[in-house]
N, C-alpha and C positions, 0 to 999 in steps of 0.2 A: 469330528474331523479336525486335525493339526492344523493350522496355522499354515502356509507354504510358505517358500522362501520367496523375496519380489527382490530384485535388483534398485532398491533405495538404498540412497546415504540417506543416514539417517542421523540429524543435527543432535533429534534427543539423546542420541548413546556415543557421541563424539564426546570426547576429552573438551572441557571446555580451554576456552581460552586465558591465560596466567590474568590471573585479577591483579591488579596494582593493590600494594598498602592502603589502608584506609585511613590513617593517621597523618592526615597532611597538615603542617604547620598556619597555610595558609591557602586559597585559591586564590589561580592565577585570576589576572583583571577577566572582566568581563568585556566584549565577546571573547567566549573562548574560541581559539583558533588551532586548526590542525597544524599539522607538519606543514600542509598545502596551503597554509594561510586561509582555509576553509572554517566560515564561525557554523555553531550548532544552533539552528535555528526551530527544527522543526522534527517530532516524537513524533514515527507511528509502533501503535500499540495493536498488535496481536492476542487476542483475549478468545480465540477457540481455532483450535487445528481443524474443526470440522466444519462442511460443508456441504450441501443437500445438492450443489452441481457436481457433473463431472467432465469438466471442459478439459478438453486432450491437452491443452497447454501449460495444465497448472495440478490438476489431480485426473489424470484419465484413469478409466474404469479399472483398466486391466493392472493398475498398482493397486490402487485405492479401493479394489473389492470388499468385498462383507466378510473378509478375513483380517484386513489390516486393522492394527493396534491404536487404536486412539489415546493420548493421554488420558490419563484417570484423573477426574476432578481434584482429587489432592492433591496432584501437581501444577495444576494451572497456580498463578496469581490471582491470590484473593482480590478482591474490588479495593479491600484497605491496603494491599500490598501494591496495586497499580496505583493506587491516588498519593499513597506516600513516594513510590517512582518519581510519578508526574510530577509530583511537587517540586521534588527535586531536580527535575530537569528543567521545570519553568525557573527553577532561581538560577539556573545557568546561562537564561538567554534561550530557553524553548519560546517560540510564540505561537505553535500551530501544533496542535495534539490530535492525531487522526486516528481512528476506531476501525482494526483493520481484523480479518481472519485468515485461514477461513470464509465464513462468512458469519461477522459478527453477530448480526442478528438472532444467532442460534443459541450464543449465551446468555441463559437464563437469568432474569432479572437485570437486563444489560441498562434497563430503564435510571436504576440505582445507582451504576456508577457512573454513567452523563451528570446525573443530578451531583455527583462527588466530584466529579473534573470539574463542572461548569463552576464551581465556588471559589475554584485556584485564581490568584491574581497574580501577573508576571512584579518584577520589586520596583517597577515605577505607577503599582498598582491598575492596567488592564488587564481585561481578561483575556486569555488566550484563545484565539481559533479555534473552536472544538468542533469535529466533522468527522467523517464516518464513509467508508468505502463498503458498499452491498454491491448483493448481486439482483435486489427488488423485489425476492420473491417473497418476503413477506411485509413490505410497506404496507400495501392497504391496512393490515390490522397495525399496525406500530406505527408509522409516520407519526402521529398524532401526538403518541403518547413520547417518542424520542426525539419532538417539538416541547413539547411541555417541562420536560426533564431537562431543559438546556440545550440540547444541541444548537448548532448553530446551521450547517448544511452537512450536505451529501453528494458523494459521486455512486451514481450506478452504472457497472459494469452492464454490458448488452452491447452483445456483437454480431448483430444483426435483426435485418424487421422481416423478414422471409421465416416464417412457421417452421417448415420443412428446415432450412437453413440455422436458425435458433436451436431447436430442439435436438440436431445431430451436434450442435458443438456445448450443449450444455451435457447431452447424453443421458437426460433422466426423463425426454419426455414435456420437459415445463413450457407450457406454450407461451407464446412473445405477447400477448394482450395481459396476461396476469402481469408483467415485468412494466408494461406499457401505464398500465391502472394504478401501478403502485407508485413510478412515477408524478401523474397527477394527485394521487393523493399525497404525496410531499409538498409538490406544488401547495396545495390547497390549506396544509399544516402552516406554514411561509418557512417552509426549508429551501433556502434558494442562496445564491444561483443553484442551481444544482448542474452536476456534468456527468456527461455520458460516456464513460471512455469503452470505445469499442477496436478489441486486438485484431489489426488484419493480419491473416497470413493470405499470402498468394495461392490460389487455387483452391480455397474454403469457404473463404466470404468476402472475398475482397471486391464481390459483386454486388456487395449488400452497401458497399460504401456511397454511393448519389442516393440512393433511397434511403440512409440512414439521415444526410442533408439535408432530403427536399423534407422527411417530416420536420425535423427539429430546427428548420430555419423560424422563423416569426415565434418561438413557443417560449421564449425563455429560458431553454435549454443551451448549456454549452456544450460540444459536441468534441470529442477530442480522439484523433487519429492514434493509436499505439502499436510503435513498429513488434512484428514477434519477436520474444526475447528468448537466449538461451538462458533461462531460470531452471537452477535445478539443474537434474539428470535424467527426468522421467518423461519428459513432454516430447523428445525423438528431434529435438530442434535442427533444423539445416538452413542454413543460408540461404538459399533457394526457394524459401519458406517465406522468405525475409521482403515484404514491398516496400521501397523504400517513399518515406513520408513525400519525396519530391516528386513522386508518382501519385500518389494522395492527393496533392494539390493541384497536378495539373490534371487531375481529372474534372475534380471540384469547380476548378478554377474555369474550365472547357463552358459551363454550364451557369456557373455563379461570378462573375467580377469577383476579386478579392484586392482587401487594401491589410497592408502587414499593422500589425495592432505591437507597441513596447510591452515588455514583460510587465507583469502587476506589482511581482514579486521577486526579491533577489533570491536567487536561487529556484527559479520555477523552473520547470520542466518542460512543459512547453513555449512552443514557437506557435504566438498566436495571429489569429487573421481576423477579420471582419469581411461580411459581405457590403460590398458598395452601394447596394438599395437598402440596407439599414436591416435588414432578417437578421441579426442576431451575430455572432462570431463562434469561428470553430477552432482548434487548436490541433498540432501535432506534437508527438512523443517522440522522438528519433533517439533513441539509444544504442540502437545498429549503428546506425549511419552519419553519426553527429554527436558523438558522445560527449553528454553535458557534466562529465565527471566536475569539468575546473572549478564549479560554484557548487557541487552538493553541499548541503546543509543538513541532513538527512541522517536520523538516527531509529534504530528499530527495535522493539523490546519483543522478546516470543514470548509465546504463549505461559512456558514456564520460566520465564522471570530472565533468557541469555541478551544479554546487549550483543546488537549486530552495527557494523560501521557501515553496511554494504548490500545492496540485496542479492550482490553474486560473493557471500561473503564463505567458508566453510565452518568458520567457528567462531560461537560464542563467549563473551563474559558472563559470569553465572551471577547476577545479581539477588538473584534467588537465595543462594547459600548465605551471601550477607545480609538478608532480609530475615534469614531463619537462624543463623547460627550464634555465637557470640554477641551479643546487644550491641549496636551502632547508632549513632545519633546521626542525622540529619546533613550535617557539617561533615561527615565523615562518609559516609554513602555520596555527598557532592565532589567530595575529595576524590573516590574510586573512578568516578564516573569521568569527572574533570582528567585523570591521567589517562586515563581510556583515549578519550578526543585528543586532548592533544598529542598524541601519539599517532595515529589515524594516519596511514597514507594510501589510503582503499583511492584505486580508478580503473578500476574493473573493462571498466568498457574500451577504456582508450588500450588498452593494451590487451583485449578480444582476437584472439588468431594467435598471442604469442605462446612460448613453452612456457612462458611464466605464469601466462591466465591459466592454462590447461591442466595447470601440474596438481591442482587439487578438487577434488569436490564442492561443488557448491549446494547451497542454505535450496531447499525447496519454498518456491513463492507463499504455498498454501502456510506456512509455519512460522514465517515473519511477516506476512501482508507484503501488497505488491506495492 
């Protein structure tokens, strides 16, 4: 049987985006700074388009069928071709390099290239933040071993603790006690903090949200609200879909005291909280409703080797080709990459509803990590 046709953009077969010369005399000072006065702090790295959910938001069923085309492993970025990346994006002022898919864990021997980032030193010699976005379903057997290999923590995805609930928005069936287990045994590895980020949409599971709370208070888990995003073209996204994070809290808030907790980090993304009997702190995502474009720091590399500025971005820089084609040195791959950012003037979000957001396609979550 043929292939059908599915109504994807599709990032792999877009024209990438003009790569700058790689022959720069000099790099600008460090931090490098956008257009927006925005520095580059933080690589996540996309190391498999594939993923064993199929949560309606991000790959539902009816795209991502047992007809859709996966990259062929020759196209991926070798583990040497992501650790030479990273390198280079930690001599830029990267401090945080996150392991994204897909769902990472699917790539084979992914144990290797933790153990290959973990040895990077940023140039005032620490180590970078190396962490890892899953969806849990296979922690129990790896935790341990993606503990020993370097990593440092993890966020798992899980969008709700209702069985019936879980398993309709993953759509394969996975029940929520496997997702549950594999969290402890990360716990147990001492991957931690670890966080939980679970996407509400209104009318899905946004009934899941106090019972997602009342487990994860006391546990050591950070628990983090994510408004739904128009990512992509495939997930059917409407407004109306959308709960906004200040409905999140005052629900939470109805039941738990809350005291407002400062960012950790510049450029984080959530707006954190604490509860006032000492359980722990939860955080929200608002990129609907509060669009954190002003401080992004945020850089994303796909699966096969495109720089993205944006996670609502339509096209990539092919750093691929410069990794493959003509020999480059190190100095010169930072050069491409340096005119890249500072050129950058992605705010996707603040500008959501105009003809200007709408006029193009954007990147699907599953292919640059979310």
């Amino acid at each position: 049987m043929s292939a059908r046709v599915i109504p994807l953009h599709d990032a792999r077969q877009a024209p990438a985006a003009p790569l700058p010369a790689v022959g720069m005399a000099a790099l600008p000072s460090l931090p490098l700074a956008d257009t927006l006065g925005r520095p580059l702090r933080d690589l996540r790295i996309s190391v498999t388009d594939r993923c064993n959910f199929r949560c309606g938001y991000c790959m539902p069923k009816q795209v991502f069928d047992k007809h859709h085309e996966f990259l062929p492993h020759a196209e991926l970025l070798s583990f040497e071709e992501i650790t030479r990346l990273a390198r280079v994006f930690v001599g830029l002022g990267v401090e945080k390099l996150r392991i994204t898919g897909g769902e990472p864990t699917l790539r084979r021997g992914l144990e290797t290239l933790i153990e290959m980032l973990a040895r990077l030193r940023t140039p005032d010699g620490r180590t970078p933040d190396l962490t890892l976005t899953t969806n849990g379903s296979t922690l129990v057997r790896k935790a341990a071993g993606l503990r020993a290999a370097g990593l440092n923590r993890l966020t798992v995805s899980l969008d709700g603790l209702d069985d019936a609930v879980f398993q309709r928005m993953n759509d394969v069936g996975f029940p929520v006690a496997d997702v549950l287990d594999g969290i402890r045994a990360a716990q147990a590895a001492g991957l931690g903090p670890i966080k939980v980020n679970m996407v509400v949409q209104r009318g899905v599971n946004d009934d899941q949200i106090l019972p997602m709370a009342r487990h994860f208070r006391h546990s050591g888990v950070v628990l983090r609200f994510i408004e739904y995003m128009d990512v992509g073209a495939t997930n059917g996204w409407r407004m109306d879909q959308v709960l906004p994070s200040a409905e999140v809290m005052r629900r939470i808030a109805a039941e738990f005291p809350l005291a407002p907790l400062s960012h950790s980090a510049p450029g984080e993304t959530a707006q954190r909280w604490a509860y006032a009997d000492g359980g722990g702190e939860i955080g929200v995502i608002s990129s609907v409703t509060q669009a954190f474009c002003g401080d992004c720091n945020r850089a994303r590399l796909s699966t096969e080797g495109r720089l993205y500025t944006c996670l609502f971005a339509h096209r990539g820089h092919d750093l691929r080709a410069l990794l493959r084609g003509e020999p480059v040195d190190d100095a010169q791959l930072a050069g491409a990459v340096a005119n890249v950012w500072t050129g950058r003037n992605d705010r996707y979000s603040q500008l959501r509803g105009t003809p200007a957001a709408a006029a193009e396609p954007r990147v699907e979550m599953h292919y640059i990590g979310g």
